[in-house]
C-alpha positions in Angstrom: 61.9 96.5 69.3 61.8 99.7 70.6 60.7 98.4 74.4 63.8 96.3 74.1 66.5 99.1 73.4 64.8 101.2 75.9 65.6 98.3 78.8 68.7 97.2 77.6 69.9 101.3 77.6 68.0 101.4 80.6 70.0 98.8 82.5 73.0 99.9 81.2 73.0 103.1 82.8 71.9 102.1 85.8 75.1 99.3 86.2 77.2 102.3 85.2 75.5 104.3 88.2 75.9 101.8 90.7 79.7 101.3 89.6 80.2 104.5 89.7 78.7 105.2 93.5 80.3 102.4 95.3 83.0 103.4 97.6 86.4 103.5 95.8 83.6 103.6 92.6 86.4 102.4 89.9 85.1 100.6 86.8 88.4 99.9 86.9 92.1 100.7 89.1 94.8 102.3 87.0 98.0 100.7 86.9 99.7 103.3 85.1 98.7 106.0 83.0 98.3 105.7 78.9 100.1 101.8 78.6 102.8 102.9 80.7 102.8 100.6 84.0 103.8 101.7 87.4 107.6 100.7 87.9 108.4 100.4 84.4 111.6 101.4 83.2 112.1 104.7 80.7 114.9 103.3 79.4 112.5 100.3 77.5 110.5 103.0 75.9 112.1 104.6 72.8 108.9 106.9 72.4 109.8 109.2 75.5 111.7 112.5 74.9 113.5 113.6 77.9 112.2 117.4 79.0 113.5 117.8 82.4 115.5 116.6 85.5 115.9 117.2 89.1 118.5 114.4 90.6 117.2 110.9 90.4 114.0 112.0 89.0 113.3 112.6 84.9 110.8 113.6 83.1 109.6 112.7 79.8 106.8 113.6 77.3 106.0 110.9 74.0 107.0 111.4 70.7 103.7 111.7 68.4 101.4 111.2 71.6 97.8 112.5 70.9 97.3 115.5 73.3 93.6 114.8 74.0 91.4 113.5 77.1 88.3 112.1 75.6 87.1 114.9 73.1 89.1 117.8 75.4 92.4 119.2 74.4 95.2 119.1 76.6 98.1 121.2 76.8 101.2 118.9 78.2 101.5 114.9 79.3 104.5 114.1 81.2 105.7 110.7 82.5 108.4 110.8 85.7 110.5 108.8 86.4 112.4 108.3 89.9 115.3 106.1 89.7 114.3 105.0 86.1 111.0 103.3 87.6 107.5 105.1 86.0 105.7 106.8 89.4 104.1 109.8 88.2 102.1 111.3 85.1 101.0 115.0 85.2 98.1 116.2 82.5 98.0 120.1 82.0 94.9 121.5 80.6 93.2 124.9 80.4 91.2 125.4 83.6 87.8 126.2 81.5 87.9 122.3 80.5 88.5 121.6 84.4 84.1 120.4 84.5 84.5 118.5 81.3 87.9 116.4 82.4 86.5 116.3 85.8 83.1 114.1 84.0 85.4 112.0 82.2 87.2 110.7 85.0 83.9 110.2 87.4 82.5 107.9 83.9 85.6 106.0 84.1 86.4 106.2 88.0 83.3 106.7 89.9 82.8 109.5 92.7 85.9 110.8 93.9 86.8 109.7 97.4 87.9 113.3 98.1 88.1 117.4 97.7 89.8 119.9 99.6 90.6 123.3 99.1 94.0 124.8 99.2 95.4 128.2 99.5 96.8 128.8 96.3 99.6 131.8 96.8 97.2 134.7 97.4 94.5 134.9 100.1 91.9 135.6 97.4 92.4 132.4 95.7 92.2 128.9 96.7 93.0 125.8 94.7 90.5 122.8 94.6 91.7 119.6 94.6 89.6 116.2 93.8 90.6 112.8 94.9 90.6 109.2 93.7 91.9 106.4 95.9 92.6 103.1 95.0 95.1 100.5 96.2 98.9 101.0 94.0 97.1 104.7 92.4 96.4 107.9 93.5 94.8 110.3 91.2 94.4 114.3 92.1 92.7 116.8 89.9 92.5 120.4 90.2 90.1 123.3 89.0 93.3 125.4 88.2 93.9 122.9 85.0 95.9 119.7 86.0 95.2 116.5 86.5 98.2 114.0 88.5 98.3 110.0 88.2 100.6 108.5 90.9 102.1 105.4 92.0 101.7 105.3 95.8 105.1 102.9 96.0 107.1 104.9 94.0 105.6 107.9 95.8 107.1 106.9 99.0 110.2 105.4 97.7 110.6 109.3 96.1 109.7 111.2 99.9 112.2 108.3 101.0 114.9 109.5 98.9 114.2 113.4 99.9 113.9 112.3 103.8 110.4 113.5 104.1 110.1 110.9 106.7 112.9 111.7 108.2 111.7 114.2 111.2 108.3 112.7 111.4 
């Protein structure tokens, strides 16, 4: 019996390895973040409590929402809106939990497909930022304690709207 649970573990992990290192290494693409799809509409959602604005874009936290990734505590979840269509969710956490959230998402995502490091205000300090690709999602995480979900089509229908494109 014992043989038989040693395999069977056995063979689990090593499916959730291979998963996990094949390019774009999702288990599975996100199409939204926490039961919220891409493009849906704030307006159908009585849970979210509006928190800030900036022209067409609002954002929102949820009433009663459980403030945890996995078994880490997190300090803020916002949903944003642009032109009342879901595009973006931002997690803030304390940067000491940045290893922790960072294994979570690699068990759920796979490898990231990405890190950089950015100047973060002073010359002494950089930012580094990890990145997940897939198809309608990108995900980008940072040792300085957030964590951003975002739908590439509402992404570029937001840079549209700001004429990011414009001079390019």
């Amino acid at each position: 019996m014992h043989l038989i649970r040693t395999v069977v573990l056995l063979a689990a992990a090593l499916a959730l390895c291979s998963c996990a290192a094949r390019p774009g290494g999702a288990l599975a693409e996100p199409g939204g973040f926490r039961g919220l799809a891409w493009g849906e509409k704030a307006s159908t959602r009585a849970e979210l409590r509006q928190v800030g604005e900036d022209g067409d874009e609002i954002c929102y936290v949820r009433e009663g929402e459980k403030y945890r990734i996995g078994e880490i505590e997190v300090q803020n979840i916002y949903y944003c809106f642009f032109q009342d269509g879901f595009y973006h969710a931002r997690v803030e956490f304390a940067p000491e939990d940045f290893p922790g959230v960072k294994y979570l998402l690699y068990l759920k995502y796979g490898l990231p497909a990405g890190a950089d490091s950015d100047p973060a205000g002073s010359t002494d300090e950089s930012l580094t930022r990890y990145y997940w690709e897939f198809s309608d999602t990108r995900m980008v995480l940072t040792d300085s304690g957030t964590l951003n979900y975002y739908a590439k089509s509402g992404t570029e229908r937001w840079m549209r709207a700001l004429g990011v494109f414009d001079d390019m």
